[in-house]
N, C-alpha and C positions, 0 to 999 in steps of 0.2 A: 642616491638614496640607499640607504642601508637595509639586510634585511635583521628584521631584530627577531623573526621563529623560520628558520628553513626548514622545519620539521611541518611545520603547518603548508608551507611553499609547496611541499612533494604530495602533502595529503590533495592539497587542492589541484592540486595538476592531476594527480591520480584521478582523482572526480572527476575534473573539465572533460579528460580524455577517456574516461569511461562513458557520459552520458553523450559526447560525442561519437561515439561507438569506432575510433581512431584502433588499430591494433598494439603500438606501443607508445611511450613517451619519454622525452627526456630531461633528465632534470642537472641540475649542477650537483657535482659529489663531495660526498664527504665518509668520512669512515662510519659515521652512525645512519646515514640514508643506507649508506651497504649495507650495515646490518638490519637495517629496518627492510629492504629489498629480501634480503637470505629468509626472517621471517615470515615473510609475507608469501615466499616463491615455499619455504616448508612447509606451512600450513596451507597450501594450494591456492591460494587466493589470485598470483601471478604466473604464467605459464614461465618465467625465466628471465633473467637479470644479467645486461653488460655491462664492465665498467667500459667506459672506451675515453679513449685520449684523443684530442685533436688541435694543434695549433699549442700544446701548454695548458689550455685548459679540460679538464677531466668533467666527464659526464658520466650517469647513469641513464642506460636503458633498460626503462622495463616491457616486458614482453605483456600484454593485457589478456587475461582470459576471459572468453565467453562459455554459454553452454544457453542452448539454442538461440542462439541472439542475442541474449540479455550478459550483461557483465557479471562475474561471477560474484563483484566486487558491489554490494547493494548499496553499504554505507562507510563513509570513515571519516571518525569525528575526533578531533585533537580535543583530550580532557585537563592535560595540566598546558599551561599558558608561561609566557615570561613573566607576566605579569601576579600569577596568582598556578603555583606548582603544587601540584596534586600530589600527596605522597600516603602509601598505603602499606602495613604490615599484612605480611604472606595469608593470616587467616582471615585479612576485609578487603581482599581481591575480588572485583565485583563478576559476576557469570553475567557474560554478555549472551542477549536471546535466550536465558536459562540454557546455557553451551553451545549452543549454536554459533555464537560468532566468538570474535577472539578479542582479548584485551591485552594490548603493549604494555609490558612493564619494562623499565630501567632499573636492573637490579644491578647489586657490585660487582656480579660475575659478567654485567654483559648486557642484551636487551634480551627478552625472553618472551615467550606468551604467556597467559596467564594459568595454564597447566602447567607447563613445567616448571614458574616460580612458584605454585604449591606446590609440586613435590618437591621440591628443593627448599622446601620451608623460608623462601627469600620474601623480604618487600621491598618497595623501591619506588620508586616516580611510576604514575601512572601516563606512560605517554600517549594510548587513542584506543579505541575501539573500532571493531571491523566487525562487518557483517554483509 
């Protein structure tokens, strides 16, 4: 079986292995899980990101953060789909928890959160929200 969203693959694994209270997890890699990992460890939501190599095939581990027990990581919800892609200009980038959590965008410079594609005046695919 094929997987037809691996973007949705790593958000759910993220989940499983946060409400499992697991310290990290791994996922199969790709160049935009990396940078979806770098976002994620910027914005503090991940304590830290490997890529690692074994056998040919490459993985990502990510490091999971708590703070007093509970996951740093409360929610994270994939908004554009293979099926139906969510696309937004720079000024109807939505404020997740009125700023408190962060919104993935897919702009042309790259993945971003949704602070710095307004300041960068970018829009782009809305790829998840975090909180």
């Amino acid at each position: 079986m094929t997987m037809t969203d691996p973007v949705a693959d790593m958000l759910t694994r993220i989940r499983n292995a946060c409400s499992a209270g697991h310290r990290r997890v791994d996922i199969p890699t790709s160049k935009l899980k990396v940078e979806l990992a770098r976002l994620l460890r910027d914005n503090h939501y991940v304590a830290d990101y490997k890529v690692m190599n074994e056998g040919g095939r490459g993985y990502l581990r990510l490091y999971l953060k708590y703070h007093n027990e509970l996951p740093v990581i409360r929610e994270l919800k994939k908004v554009s789909t293979p099926g139906l892609r969510r696309y937004v200009k720079s000024r109807e980038i939505p404020r997740v928890k009125n700023g408190l959590g962060m919104a993935i965008v897919s702009t042309p410079k790259g993945l971003m959160s949704d602070r710095d594609a307004r300041t960068a005046n970018l829009g782009g695919e809305l790829v998840a929200y975090v909180w």
